[in-house]
Backbone as CSV, one residue per row, in Angstrom:
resi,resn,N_x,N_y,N_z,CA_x,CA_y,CA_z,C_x,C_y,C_z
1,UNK,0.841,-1.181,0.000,0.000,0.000,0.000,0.888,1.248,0.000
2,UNK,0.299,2.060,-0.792,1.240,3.496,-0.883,0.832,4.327,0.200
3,UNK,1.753,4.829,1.017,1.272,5.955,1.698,1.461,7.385,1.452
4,UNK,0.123,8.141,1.395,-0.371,9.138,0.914,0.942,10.654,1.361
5,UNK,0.897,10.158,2.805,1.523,11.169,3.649,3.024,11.175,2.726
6,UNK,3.746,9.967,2.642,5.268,9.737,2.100,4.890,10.411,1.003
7,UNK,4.218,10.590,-0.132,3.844,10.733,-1.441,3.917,13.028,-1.010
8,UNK,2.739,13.099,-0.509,2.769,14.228,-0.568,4.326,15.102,-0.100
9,UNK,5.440,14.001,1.122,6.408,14.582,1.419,7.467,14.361,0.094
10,UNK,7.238,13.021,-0.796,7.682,13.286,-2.161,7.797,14.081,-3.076
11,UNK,6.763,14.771,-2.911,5.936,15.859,-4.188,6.543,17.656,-3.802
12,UNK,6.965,17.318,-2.315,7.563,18.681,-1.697,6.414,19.410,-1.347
13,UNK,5.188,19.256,-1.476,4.004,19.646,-0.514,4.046,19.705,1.273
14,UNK,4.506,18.417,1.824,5.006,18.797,3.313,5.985,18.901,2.965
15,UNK,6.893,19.876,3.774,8.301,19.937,4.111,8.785,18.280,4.890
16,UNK,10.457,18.291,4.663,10.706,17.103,5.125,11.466,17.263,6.450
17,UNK,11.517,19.036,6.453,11.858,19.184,8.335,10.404,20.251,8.756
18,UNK,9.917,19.403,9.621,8.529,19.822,10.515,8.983,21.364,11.239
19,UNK,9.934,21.574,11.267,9.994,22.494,12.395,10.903,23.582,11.792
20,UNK,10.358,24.974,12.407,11.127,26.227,11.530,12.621,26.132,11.990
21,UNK,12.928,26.842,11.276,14.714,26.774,12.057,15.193,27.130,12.896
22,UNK,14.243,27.881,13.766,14.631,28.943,15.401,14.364,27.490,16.113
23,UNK,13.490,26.955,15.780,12.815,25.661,16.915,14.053,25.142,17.321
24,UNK,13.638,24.489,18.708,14.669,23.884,19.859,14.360,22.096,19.004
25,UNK,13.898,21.816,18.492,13.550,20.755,17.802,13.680,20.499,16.708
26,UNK,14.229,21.245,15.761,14.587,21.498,14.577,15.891,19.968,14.266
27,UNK,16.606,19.473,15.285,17.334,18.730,14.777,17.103,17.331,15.556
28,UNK,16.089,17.796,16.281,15.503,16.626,17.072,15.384,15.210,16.212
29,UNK,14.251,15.330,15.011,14.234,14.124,14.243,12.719,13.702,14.590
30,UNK,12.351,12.828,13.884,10.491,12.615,13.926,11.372,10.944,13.656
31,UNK,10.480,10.500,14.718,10.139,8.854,14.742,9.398,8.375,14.686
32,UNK,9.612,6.815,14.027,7.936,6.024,14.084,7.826,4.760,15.199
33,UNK,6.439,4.945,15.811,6.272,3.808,16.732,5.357,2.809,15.747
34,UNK,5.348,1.605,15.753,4.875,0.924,15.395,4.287,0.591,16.276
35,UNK,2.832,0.183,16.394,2.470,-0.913,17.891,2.201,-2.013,17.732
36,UNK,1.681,-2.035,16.805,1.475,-3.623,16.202,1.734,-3.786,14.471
37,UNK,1.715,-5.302,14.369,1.664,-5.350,13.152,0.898,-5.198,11.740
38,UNK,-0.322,-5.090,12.084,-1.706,-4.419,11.492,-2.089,-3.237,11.682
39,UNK,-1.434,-2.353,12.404,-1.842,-1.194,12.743,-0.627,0.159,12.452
40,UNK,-1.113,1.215,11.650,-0.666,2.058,11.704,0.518,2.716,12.373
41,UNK,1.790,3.161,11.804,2.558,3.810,12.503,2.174,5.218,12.881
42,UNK,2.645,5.573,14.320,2.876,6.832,15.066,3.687,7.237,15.476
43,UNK,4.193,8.656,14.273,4.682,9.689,14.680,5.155,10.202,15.713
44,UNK,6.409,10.415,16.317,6.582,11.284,17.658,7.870,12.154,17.096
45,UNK,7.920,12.981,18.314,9.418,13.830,17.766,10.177,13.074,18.931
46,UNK,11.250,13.100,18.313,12.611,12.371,18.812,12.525,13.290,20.291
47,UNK,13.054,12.611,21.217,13.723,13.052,22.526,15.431,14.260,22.207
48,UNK,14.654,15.083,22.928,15.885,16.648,22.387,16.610,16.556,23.925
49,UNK,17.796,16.322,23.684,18.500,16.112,25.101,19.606,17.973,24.937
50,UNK,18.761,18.432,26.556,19.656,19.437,26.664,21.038,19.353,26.945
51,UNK,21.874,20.536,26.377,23.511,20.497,26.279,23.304,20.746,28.115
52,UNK,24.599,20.089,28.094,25.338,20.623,29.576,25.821,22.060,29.452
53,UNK,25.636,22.536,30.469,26.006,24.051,31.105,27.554,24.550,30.303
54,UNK,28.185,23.164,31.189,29.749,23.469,30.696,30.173,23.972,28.954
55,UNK,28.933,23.281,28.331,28.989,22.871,27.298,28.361,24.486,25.949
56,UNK,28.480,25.426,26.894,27.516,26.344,26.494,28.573,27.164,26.320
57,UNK,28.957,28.059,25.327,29.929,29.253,25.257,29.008,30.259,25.912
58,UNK,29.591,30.932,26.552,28.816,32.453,27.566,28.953,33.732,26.815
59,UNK,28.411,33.967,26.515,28.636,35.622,25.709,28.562,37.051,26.985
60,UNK,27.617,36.547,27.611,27.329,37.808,28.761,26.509,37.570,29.363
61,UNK,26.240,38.428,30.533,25.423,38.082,32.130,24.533,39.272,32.123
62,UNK,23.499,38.838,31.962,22.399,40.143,31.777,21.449,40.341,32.736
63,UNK,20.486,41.286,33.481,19.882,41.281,34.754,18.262,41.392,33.681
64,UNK,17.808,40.577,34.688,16.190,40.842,33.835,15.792,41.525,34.181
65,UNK,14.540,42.217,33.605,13.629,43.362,33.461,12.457,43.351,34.232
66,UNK,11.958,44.239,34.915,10.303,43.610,35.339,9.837,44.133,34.530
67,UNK,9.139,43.414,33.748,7.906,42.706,32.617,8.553,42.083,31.720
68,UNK,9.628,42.088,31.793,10.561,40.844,30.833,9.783,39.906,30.558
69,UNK,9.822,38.697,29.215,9.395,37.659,29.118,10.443,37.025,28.718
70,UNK,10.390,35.456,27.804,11.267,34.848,27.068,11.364,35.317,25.999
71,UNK,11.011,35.607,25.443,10.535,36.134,23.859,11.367,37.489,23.700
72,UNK,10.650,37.916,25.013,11.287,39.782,25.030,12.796,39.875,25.047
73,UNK,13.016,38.659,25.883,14.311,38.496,26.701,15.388,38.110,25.593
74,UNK,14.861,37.070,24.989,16.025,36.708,23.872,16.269,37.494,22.321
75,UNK,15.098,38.085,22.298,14.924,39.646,21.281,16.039,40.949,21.814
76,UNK,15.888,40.341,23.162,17.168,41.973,23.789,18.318,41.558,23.654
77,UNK,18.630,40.187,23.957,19.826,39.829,24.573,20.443,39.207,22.824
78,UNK,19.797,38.404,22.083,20.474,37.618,21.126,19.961,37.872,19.844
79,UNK,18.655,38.787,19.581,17.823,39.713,18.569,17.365,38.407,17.963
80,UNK,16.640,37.410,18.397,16.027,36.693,17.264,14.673,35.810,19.104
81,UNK,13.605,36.637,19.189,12.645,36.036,20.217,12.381,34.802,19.847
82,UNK,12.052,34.425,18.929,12.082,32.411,18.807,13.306,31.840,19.141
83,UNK,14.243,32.118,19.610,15.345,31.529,20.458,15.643,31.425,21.808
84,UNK,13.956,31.870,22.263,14.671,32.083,23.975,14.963,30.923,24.588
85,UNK,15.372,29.806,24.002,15.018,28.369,25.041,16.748,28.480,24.684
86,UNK,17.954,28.637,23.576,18.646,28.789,23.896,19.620,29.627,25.225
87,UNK,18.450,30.625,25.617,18.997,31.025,26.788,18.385,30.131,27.885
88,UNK,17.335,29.644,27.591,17.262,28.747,29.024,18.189,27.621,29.103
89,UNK,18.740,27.118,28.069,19.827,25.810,27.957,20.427,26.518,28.489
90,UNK,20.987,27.846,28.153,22.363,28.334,28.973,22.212,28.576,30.498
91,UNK,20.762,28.501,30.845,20.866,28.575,32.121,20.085,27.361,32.923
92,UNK,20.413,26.072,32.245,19.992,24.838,32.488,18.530,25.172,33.458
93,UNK,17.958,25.855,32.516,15.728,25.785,32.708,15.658,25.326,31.688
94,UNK,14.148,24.271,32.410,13.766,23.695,31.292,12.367,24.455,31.512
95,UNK,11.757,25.671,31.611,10.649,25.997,31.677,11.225,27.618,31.267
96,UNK,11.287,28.120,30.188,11.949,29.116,29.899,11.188,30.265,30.824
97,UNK,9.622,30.303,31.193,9.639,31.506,32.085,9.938,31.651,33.306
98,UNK,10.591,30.975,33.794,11.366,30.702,35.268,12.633,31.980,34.804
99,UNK,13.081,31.983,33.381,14.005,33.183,33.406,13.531,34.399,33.437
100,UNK,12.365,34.591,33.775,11.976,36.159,33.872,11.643,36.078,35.033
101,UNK,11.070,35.228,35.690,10.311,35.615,37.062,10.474,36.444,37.770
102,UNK,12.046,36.626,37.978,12.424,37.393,39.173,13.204,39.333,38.337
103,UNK,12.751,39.854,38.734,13.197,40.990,38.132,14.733,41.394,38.763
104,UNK,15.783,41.287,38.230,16.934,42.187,39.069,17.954,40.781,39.049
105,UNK,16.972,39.506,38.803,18.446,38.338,38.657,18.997,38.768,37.537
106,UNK,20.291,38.076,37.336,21.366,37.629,36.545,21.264,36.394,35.878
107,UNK,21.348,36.876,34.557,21.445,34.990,33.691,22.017,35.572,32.894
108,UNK,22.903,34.310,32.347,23.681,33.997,31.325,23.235,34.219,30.118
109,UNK,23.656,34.452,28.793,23.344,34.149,27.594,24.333,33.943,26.626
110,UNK,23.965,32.818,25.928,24.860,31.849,25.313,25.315,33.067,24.261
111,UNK,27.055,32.349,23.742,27.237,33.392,22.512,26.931,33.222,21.300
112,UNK,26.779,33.758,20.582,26.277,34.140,19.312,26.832,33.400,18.283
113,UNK,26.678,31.970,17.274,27.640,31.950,16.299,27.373,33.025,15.076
């Protein structure tokens, strides 16, 4: 049996990377579960394992804002707001608004290639 979905990602109708290029998932990878043998495969996105701290080049130590967000935050600090989860890797959060919460902390932000 042909599948429709493979066909249309043939034809260049879906893209063959799901995710824009700012995404924290972008190199993640899409997998298939099989569950059985008569039944349909399902789709998941691959498991995105965060870098270690050590592992992060530091560009600079910036104090947040009160009304800061993530968005706002990585628009000030690295000029592209769909990247703020790179600053939360740099500051090993995995819930990127934990980096604004507090107005007057200090966090890291990764450097720039």
């Amino acid at each position: 049996m042909t599948d429709p979905i493979q066909m249309l990602i043939d034809a260049g109708a879906i893209p063959v990377e799901p995710f824009d290029e700012h995404s924290r998932y972008r190199d993640a990878g899409i997998g298939l579960f099989q569950p059985g043998p008569d039944e349909p495969p399902i789709a998941y996105v691959r498991r995105r394992f965060i870098p270690q701290r050590r592992d992060i080049p530091i560009g600079a130590e910036v104090t947040i804002h009160d009304g800061d967000r993530p968005d706002l935050l990585a628009a000030r600090v690295i000029g592209e707001p769909l990247r703020y989860w790179r600053v939360a890797d740099a500051n090993a959060v995995q819930d990127a608004a934990e980096l604004t919460d507090t107005p007057g902390a200090r966090i890291l932000v990764p450097r720039t290639a």
